[in-house]
N, C-alpha and C positions, 0 to 999 in steps of 0.2 A: 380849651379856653376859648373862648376867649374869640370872637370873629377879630378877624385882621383888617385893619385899615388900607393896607399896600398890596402884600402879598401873591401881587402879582405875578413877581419874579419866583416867588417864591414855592423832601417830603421823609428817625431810629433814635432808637431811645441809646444807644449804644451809644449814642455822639455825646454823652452827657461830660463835656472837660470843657478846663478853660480856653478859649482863645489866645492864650500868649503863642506868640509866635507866629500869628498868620499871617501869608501873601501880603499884598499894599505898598509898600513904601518906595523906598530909596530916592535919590537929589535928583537925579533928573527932571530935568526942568521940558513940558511940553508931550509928556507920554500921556493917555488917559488913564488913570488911577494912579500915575506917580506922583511922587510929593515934592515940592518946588524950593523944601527948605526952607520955608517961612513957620518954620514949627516954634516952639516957644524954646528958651536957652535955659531961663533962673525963672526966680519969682514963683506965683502960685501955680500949682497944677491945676492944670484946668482941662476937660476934654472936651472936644469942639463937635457936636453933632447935632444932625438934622431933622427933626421930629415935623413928620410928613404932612400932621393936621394937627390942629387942636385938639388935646384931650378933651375930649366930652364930660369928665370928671375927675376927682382925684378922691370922692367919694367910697372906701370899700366896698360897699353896699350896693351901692348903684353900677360899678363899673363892671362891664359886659365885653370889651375892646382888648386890643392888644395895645395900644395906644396907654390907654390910663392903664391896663393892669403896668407897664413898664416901671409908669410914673408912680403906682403904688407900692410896687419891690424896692422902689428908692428913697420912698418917704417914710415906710408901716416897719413893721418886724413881726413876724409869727412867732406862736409858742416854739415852729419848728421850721429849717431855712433849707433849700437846697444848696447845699455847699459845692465846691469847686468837682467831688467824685460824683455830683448829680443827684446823691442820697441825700435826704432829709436825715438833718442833726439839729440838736437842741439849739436853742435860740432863748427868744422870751422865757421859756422852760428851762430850767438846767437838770432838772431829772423829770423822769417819766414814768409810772407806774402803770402795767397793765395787768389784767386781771386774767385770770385762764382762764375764763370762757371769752377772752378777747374781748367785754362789752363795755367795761370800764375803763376809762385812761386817766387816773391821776397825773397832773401836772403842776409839778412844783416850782414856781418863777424865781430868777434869780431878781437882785436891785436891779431897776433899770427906770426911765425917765422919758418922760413927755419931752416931746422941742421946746414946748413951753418952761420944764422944771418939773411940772407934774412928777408922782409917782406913777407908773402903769402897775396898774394890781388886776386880779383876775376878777373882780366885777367888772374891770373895760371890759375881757373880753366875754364875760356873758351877756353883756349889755348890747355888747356890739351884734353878736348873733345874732340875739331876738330880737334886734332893731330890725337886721337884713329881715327874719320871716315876718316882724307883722305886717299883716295886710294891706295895711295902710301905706306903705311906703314904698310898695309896685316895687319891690327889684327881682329883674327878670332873671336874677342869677340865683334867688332864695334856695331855689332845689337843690343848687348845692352842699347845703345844710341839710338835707331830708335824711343823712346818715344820722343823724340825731332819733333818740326815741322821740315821740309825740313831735317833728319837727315840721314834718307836714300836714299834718292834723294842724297846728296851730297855724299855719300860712293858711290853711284853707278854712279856715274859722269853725274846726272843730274842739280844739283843745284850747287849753287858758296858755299864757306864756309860760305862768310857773309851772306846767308838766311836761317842758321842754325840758331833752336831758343834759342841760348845759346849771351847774351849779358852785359859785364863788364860796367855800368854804369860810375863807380869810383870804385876807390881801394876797398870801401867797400860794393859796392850794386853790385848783380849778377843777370839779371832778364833773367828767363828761361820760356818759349813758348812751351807749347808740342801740338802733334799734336790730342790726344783726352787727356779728364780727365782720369786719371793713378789714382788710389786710391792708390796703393804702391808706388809711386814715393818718397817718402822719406825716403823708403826703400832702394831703387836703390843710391841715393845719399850716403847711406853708403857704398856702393858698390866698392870696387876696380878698377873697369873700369871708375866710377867715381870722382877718385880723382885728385889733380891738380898735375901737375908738375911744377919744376921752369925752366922756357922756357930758360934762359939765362945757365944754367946746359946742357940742353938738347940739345943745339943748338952747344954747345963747344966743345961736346966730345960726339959720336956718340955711343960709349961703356961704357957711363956713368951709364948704369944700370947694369955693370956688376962687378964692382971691391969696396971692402968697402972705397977706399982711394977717389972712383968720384962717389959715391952712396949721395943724397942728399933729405931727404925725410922729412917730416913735423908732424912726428908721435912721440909714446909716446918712441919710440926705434930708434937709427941710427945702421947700421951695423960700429961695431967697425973692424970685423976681417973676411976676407971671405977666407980660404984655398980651391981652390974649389975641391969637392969631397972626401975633410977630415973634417973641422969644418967650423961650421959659428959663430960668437957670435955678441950678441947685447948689445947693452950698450945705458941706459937712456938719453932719449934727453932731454938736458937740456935749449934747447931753446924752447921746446913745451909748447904752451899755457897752460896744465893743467899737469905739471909736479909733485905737491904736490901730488897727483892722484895714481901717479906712485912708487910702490913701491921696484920693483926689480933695481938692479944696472947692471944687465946683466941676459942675458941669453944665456946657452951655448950649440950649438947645435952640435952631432959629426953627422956623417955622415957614417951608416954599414947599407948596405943593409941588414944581414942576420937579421934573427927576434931572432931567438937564442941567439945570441951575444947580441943583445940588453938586454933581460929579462936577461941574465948572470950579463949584465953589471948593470942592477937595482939592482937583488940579493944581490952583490958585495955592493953597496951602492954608483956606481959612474955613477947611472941617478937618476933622485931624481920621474919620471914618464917614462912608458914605454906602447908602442904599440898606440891606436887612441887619438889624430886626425893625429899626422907625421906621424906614419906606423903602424905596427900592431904587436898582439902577436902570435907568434907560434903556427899551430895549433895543435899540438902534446901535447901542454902545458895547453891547455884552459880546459880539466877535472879536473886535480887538481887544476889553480888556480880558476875555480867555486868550487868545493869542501871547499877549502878553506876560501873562500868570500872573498877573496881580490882582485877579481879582478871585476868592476863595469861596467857595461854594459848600454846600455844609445839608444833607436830607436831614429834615424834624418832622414828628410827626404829627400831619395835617393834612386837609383835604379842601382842596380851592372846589366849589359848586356852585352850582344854579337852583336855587329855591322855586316852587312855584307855588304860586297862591290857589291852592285845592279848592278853595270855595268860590273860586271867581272864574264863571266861565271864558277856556273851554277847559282849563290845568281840574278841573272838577271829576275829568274822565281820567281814569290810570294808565286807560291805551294809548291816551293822546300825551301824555306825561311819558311815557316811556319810547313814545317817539320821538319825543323830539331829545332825549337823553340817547335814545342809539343813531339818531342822525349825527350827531359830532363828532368827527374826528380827531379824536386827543393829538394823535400821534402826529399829525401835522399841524397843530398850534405848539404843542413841544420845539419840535424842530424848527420852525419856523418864525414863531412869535416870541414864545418865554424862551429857548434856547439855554434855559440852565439845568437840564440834566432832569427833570421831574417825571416823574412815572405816571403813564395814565392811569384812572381811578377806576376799574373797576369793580368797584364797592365802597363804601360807606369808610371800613374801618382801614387805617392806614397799614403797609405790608408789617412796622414791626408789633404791632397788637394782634393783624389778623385771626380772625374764628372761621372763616371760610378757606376751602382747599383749593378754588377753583372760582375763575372770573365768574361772575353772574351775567355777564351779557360781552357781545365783541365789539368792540369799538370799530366807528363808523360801518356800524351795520346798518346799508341807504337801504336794501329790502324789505328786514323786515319793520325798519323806518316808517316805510311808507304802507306797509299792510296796519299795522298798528293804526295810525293816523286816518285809513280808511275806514276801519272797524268803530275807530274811537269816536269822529263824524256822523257815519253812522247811527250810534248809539244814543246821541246827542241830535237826532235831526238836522247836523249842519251841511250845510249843502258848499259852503263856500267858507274857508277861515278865514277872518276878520283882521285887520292888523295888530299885531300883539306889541306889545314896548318889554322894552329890556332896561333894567335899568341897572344903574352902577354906582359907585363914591368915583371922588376925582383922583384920575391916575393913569396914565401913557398905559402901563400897563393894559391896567382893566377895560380901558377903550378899546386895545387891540385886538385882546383876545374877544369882545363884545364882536368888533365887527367882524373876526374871522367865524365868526358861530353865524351871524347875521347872514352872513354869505353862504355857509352850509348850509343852513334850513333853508334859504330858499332854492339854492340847490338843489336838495334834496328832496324837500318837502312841499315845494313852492307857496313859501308860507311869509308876507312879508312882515320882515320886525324892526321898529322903528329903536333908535337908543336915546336913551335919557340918562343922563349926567346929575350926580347929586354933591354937593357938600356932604360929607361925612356925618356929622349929628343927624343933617336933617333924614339922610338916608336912612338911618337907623332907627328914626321917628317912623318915618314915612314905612319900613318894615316893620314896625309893633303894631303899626294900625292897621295892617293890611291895605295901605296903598300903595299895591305894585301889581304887575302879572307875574314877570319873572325877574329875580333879583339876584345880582352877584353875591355870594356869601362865602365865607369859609370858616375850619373850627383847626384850631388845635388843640389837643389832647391836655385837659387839666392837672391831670394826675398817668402813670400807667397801665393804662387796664383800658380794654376796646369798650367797658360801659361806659368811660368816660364822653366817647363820640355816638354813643347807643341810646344815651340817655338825654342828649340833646333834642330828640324828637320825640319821646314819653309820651307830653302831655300838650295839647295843643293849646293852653293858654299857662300863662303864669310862669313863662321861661322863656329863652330864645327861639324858639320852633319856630316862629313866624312863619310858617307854611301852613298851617290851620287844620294839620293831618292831625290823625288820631287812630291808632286803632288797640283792640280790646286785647285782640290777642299778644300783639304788639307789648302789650303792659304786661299781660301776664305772664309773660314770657320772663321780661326784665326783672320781674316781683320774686321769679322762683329763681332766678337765677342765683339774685343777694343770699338765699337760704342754701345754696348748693356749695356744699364744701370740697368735695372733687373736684380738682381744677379740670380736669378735662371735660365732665359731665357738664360743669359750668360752660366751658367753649361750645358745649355742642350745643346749649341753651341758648345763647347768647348769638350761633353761625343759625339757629333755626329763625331769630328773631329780624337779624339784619336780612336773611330771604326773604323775610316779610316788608321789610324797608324796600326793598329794590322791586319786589314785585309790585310795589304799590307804586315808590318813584317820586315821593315828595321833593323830593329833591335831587338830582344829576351831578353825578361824582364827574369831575373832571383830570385836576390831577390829584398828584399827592406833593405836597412840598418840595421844595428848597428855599435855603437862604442865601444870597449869593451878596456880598458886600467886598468893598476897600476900604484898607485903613494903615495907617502911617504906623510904619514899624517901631514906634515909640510909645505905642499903643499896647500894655500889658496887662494881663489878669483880666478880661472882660470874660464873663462866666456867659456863653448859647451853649443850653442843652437841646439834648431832642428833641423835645417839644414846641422849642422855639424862643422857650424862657431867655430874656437879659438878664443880668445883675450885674451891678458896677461897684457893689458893697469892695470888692477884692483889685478893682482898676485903677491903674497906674499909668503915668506916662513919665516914660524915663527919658 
């Protein structure tokens, strides 16, 4: 999914349970990450946390982030939900019908209701689909639908919408056509890009996804209150199908970038949880609260990287791309910077998906760093490297690990790089348009399967790639993969494709995740799987 806002702190799909019962609490007053007793006694349940930036939307369609996907598991419902064992189970759907050549899924929806009162029926959610692919509406997440027959064809203006294989029988039958058998596809349907919207909402007010008073969502939460870039709070939908379910009365989000304030503001007793999955903890803070044990740490699977812009000289050469990815040394920004436990990256695909048996490159390799970066010069006629900018979202984090690479390359490479600092939207503006050289990024894992991170770099426009690579082989690699029903021949399709990833270098794997967060032992049922996924549909505070 999803690039992350924070994640700085922050690499197995086995972790997929709830969080009841973890680390954070107890009265003491003046520990960092203990709780001071100002917790709530009666009255409404409310949970008190710190949502690191403004979502950039609460749009399906649109949202690209860890941030809004959070805010969209708390407002939408899928045909299908990942539940508390991390498997997808019915939801919007109450039965499922698949077809034995796996290409059909009938879905039959139970009663269920808009925040508004609406009915949801399965033309929201064909509507909603073909909203995400037409062309018109740029969402850079569309290819996640491309599991659909004709679903790409029609984003790329070959196909009409109606030969998308997405079809409302009746209110309550949805029959969906893909274009090879998906074994996760009922994964994806829990999926944020795949949930419906109410077309008549959507159609009326063109900034409906942006304000809590025309926000209209089918989830286990509506947004009650959106100050934007101070608070957000959510308040239980009472018109959701499995509302008994639900046990918070709200949830209230502030909105401080600094990571300090936040862990201040836990101390204090006024977040009731602090640091991953909305943003992270300070890294100045993270020895004593390991020291301490309260604060819990949790691998999902994801990969913190450096993008580079291929078409902007000098990121244009692949030798000079692959240098400055084997100048860093993981192993001492781990240690020393982020300090929660993350594995250096190298490769693409995180270790519990891996398709490769063997690192693609050694971490901080300065020799052949610098032989690369002569060849790559070289090649390019440079005689002298220019100053490069690094840029980043706002975050203690991400500044630190910026500057410890800043000091590597020129270390190693004597290559100086100046940092740049972005607000979040803008940053991720400023990466679709290709204004950057190199940019902080990361993904985690939509669904479980290594195309999920494979497939991220595909196509160099019309998705997240923002690196502006492309290559042929690259694709067709991924294209024969979908047709290969041997899981192992598929891995070996799939470990031939990511050598083609690393040899090229679009992008520099750094680490592989963690989530490392405190939170007040009153704090129950909060669902982080593997992946990194929240849901609060099943949280409690007792």
């Amino acid at each position: 999914m999803k690039k992350s806002v924070f994640a700085a702190m922050s690499s197995i799909l086995v972790l997929s349970a709830a969080l009841a019962g973890c680390g954070g609490g107890g009265e003491k007053t003046g520990e960092q990450g203990a709780s001071t007793g100002k917790e709530q006694t009666s009255g409404p349940k409310v949970l008190r946390m710190n949502m690191h930036s403004e979502p950039p939307t609460a749009d399906p369609a649109l949202a690209e982030d860890s941030t809004s996907g959070a805010l969209l598991r708390a407002t939408f419902d899928g045909l299908t939900r990942i539940n508390e064992d991390g498997k997808p189970h019915e939801s919007v759907a109450e039965k499922v019908d698949v077809s034995e050549d796996g290409l059909t899924y009938t879905f039959h929806l139970r009663d269920s209701k808009w925040s508004n009162g609406d009915a949801v029926t399965a033309k929201d959610f064909e509507y909603a689909w073909k909203r995400a692919l037409d062309p018109k509406l740029g969402s850079t997440y569309a290819y996640q639908l491309y599991y659909l027959k004709n679903a790409e064809e029609y984003n790329m203006g070959k196909a009409k919408a109606d030969e998308v294989g997405v079809k409302a029988q009746d209110d309550k039958t949805l029959v969906v056509t893909l274009k090879n058998p998906t074994p996760f596809f009922l994964e994806l349907t829990a999926f944020y890009t795949y949930f419906p919207v109410n077309q008549k909402v959507v159609e009326s007010d063109a900034k409906w996804a942006g304000e809590a008073k025309s926000h209209v969502g089918n989830g286990p939460f509506k947004i009650d209150t959106w100050e934007h870039k101070s608070k957000l709070v959510l308040a239980k939908n009472d018109n959701y199908w499995d509302k008994d379910a639900v046990k918070l009365d709200k949830i209230d989000f502030s909105m401080v970038e600094d990571e300090n304030t936040e862990l201040s503001m836990f101390d204090n007793g006024d977040l009731d949880w602090a640091g991953a999955p909305m943003s992270a903890l300070p890294t100045d803070a993270v020895p004593a609260l390991k020291d301490s044990g309260k604060m819990e740490t949790r691998a999902i699977a994801g990969t913190y990287m450096y993008k580079f812009n291929t078409e902007k000289a000098p990121f244009n050469n692949a030798k000079i791309r692959k240098a400055f990815a084997y100048a860093i040394d993981r192993k001492s920004i781990i240690d020393n910077v982020t300090q929660t436990n993350q594995e250096p990256a190298m490769g693409l695909v995180p270790p519990t998906m891996a398709v490769a048996t063997s690192p693609y490159f050694k971490d901080n390799d300065a020799e052949t760093a610098k032989k690369l970066l002569e060849e790559g010069m070289k090649e390019e006629g440079i005689t002298k490297m220019p100053t490069l900018t690094l840029s980043f979202n706002t975050s203690e984090g991400h500044k630190k690990i910026a500057e410890a690479i800043q000091d590597q390359w020129k270390k190693v490479l004597g290559v100086d790089v100046k940092l740049e600092n972005k607000e979040w939207k803008v940053f991720l503006d400023d990466m679709h348009q290709g204004k950057f050289q190199i940019a902080r990024s990361s993904w985690t894992g939509d669904y479980n399967d290594p195309y999920t991170f494979l497939d991220l770099f595909k196509n160099k426009k019309g998705s997240n790639n923002d690196t502006n690579w492309e290559n042929p082989k690259y694709q067709e690699l991924l294209n024969k993969s979908a047709l290969e029903k041997d899981p192992e021949k598929r891995k070996q399709i799939l470990a031939e494709a990511e050598a083609i990833f690393m040899d090229e270098m679009p992008a520099a794997p750094i680490y592989y995740y963690t989530h490392s967060y405190v939170k007040s032992d009153k704090v129950k049922g909060v669902v982080l799987d593997g992946l990194g996924f929240v849901d609060w549909k099943w949280a409690d505070i007792q």
